[in-house]
C-alpha positions as CSV (number, residue, x, y, z in Angstrom):
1,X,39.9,-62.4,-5.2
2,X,38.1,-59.5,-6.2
3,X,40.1,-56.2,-6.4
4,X,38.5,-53.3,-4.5
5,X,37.1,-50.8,-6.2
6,X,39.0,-47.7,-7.2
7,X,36.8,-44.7,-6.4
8,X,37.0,-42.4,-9.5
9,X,38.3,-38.7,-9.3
10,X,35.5,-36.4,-9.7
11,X,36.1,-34.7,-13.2
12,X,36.5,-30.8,-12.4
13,X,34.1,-28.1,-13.7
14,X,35.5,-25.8,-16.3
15,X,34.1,-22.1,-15.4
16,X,31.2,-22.5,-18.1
17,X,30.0,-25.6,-16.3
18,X,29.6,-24.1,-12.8
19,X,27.9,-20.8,-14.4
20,X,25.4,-22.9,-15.8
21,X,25.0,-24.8,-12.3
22,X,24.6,-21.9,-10.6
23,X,22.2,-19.7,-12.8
24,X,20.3,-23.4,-13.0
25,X,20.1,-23.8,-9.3
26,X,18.8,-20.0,-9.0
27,X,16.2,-20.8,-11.4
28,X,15.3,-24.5,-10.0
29,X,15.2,-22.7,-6.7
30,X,12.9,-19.9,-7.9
31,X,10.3,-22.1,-9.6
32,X,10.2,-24.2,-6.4
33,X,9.8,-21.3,-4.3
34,X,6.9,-20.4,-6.5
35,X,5.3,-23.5,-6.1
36,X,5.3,-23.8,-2.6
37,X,7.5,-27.0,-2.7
38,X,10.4,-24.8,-0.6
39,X,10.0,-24.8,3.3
40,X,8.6,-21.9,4.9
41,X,7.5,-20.7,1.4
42,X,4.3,-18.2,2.3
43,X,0.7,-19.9,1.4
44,X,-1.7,-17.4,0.1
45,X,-3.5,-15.8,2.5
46,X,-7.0,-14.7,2.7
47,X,-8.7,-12.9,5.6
48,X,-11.1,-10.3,7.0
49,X,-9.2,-7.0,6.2
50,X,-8.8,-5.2,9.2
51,X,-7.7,-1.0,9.2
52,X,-6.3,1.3,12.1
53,X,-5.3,4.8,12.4
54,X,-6.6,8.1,10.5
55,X,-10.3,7.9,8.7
56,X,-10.9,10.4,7.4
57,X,-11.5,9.6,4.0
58,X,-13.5,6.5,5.0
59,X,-10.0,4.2,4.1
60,X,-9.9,2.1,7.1
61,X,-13.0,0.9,7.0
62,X,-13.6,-2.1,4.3
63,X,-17.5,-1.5,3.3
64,X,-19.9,-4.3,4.0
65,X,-20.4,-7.0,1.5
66,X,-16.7,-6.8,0.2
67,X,-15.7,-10.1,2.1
68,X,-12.6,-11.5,2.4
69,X,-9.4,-10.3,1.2
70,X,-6.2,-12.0,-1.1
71,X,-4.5,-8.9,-0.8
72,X,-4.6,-5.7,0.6
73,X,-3.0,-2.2,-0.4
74,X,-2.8,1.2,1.0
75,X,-3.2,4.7,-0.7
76,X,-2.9,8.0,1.0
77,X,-6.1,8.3,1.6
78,X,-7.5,5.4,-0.1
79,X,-7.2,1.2,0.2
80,X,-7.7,-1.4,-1.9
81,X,-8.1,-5.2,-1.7
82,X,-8.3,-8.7,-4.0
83,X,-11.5,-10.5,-2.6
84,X,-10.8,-14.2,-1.9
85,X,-13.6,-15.0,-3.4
86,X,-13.5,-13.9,-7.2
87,X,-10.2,-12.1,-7.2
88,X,-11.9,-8.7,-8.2
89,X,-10.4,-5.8,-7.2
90,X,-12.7,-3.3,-4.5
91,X,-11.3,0.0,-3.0
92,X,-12.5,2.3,-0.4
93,X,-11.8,6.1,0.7
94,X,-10.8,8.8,-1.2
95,X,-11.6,9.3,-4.6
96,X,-11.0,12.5,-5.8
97,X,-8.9,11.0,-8.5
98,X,-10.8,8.1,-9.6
99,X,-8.3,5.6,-7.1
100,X,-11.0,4.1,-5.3
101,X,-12.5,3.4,-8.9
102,X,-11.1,-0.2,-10.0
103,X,-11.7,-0.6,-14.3
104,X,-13.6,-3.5,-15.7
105,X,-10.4,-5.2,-16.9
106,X,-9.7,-5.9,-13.0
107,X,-12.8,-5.5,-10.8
108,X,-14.8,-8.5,-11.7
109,X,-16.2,-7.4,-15.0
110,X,-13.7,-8.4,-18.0
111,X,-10.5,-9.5,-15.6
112,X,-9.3,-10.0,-12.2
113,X,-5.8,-9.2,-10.3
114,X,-3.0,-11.4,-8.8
115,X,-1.7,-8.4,-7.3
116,X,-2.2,-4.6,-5.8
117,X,-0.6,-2.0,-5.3
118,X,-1.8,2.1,-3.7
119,X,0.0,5.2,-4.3
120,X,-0.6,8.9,-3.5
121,X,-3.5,8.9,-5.6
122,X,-3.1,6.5,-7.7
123,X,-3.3,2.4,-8.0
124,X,-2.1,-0.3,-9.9
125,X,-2.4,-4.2,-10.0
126,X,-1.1,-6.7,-12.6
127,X,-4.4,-8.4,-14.2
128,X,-4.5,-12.4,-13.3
129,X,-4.1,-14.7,-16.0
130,X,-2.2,-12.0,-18.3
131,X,0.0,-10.5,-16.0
132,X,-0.3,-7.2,-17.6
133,X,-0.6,-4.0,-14.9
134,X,-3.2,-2.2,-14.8
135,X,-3.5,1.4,-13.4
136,X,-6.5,3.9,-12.7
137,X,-6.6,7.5,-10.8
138,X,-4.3,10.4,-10.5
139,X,-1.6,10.5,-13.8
140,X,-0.2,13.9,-13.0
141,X,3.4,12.8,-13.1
142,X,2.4,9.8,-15.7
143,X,2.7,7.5,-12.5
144,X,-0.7,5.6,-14.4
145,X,0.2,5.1,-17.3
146,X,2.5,1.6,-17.2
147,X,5.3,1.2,-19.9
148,X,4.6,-1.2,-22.5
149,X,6.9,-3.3,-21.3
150,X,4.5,-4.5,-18.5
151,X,1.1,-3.8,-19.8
152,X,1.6,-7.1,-22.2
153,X,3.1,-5.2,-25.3
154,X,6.4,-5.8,-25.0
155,X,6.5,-7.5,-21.6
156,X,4.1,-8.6,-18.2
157,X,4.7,-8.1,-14.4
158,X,5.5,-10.4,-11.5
159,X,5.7,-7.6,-9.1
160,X,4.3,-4.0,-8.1
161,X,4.8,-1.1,-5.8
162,X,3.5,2.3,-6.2
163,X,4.7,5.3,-4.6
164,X,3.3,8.9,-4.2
165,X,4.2,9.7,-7.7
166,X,5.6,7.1,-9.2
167,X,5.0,3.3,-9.6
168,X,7.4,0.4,-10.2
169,X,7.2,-3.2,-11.3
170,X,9.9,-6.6,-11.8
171,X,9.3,-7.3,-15.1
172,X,8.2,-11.3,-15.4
173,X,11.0,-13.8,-17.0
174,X,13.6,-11.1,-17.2
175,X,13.2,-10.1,-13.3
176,X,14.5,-6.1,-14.6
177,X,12.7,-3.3,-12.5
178,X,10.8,-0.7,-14.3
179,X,9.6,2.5,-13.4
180,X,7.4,5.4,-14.3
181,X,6.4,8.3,-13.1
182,X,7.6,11.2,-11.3
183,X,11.6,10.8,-11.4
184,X,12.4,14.3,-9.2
185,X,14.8,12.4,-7.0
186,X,15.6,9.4,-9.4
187,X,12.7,7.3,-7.6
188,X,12.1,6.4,-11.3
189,X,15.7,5.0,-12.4
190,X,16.5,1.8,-11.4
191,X,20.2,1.5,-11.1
192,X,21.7,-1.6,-13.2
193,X,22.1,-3.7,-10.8
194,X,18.1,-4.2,-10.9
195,X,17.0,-2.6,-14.2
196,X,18.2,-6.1,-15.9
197,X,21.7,-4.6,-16.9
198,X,24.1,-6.6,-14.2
199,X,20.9,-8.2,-12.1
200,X,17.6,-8.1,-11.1
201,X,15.1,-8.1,-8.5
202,X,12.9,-10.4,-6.2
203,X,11.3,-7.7,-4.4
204,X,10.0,-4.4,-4.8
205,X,9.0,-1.4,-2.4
206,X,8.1,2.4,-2.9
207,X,8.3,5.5,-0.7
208,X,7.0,9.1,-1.6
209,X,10.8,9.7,-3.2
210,X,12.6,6.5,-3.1
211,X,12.5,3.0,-4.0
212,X,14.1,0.0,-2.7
213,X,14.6,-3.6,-4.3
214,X,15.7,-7.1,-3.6
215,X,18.6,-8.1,-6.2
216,X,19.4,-11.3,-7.6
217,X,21.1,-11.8,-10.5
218,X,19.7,-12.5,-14.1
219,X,19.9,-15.9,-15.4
220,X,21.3,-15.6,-19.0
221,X,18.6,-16.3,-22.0
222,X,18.3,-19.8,-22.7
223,X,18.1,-21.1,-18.9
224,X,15.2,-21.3,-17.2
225,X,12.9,-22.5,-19.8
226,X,11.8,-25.6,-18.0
227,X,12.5,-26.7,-14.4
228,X,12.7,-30.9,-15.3
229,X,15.5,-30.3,-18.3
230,X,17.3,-27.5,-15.4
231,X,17.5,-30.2,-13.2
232,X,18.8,-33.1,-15.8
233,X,21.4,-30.2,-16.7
234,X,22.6,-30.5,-13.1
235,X,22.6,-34.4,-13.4
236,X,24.8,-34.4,-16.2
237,X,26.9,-31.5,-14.8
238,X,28.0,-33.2,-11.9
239,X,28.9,-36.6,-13.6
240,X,31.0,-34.4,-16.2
241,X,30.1,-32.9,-19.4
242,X,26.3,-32.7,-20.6
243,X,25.9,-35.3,-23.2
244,X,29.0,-37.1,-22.7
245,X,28.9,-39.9,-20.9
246,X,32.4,-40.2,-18.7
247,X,34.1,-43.3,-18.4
């Protein structure tokens, strides 16, 4: 007679085991999210851009031959899109600061964008294939000039938001916020639990004198690196130690 099988106990986690399955499930999470392999996760979209409300400046009107739109952003008195198309980057409406002026290195010339952003008078994007961010138009409070830690010197974008005098962006890998700009009412500060200190962020938004984020916490270096060795991590964590095979 064959003896039933004993089911074995489950070996328990120490704490350094379930930090490393959590901060891998984040990151598994976020990669799938990114790929479109989570439900409900947004597909690009791409559209006629359509504008309401004051004209003054001409910004809610798209001008003929711009097509269809990636993405869409709105200035004060000025608007800007990603054409679906080529992925250049067209504006409209005010430009008395050069706003409604996209450079080569994202209009179509010598680079394209993955994102936009508007401000006051001022706009950003982050270039496609480099990730850098790239700004043009007003700079009166330095709110167009991007630290090097986004504009590929030190560091690239996933994110951006620009406010009346200041811009922001998530910096890519690290997920920190960053700002520049005016800082009057601290707009400009990320507090650490986005600014890559205790966390950082998914999400960002700007208002004329405030900014808002999206936290999530940072995933310690060395995690993260690739999504098939996160998820054989997670295999081996729940059958006991990595690398030792429990018997």
């Amino acid at each position: 007679m064959i003896p039933p099988s004993i089911p074995r106990p489950m070996p328990e986690w120490t704490s350094s085991q379930t930090r490393v399955a959590r901060e891998l499930t984040y990151v598994v999470a976020v990669v799938m999210a990114c790929l479109g392999l989570v439900a409900g996760a947004p597909a690009s979209a791409s559209g006629p851009v359509v504008g309401w409300g004051d004209n003054l400046s001409g910004q809610t009107i798209s001008p003929s031959g711009s097509g269809t739109a990636s993405g869409v952003a709105a200035g004060a008195g000025h608007t800007c899109a990603i054409r679906s198309d080529n992925d250049a980057v067209v504006c409209w409406g005010s430009n008395n600061r050069g706003q409604s002026t996209p450079p080569a290195a994202v209009n179509g010339i010598a680079g394209t964008a993955a994102a936009i952003a508007g401000g006051g008078s001022h706009s950003c994007a982050i270039q496609a294939g480099t990730s850098a961010v790239v700004c043009w138009g007003s700079n009166a409070a330095g709110q167009a000039a991007p630290l090097g830690s986004v504009t590929g010197t030190s560091g690239t974008a996933s994110a951006i938001a620009a406010g009346d005098l200041h811009t922001c962006a998530i910096q890519a890998y690290s997920h920190a916020v960053v700002c520049w700009g005016d800082g009057f009412f601290g707009q400009s500060a990320p507090p650490p639990m986005v600014n890559g200190t205790v966390g950082g962020a998914e999400m960002i938004a700007t208002g004329s004198g405030h900014t808002l984020a999206i936290a999530t916490p940072v995933p310690e270096p060395g995690f993260g690196l690739s999504l098939l060795g996160g998820v054989a991590m997670l295999m081996a964590l729940r059958s006991g130690r990595p690398g030792h095979d429990q018997r």
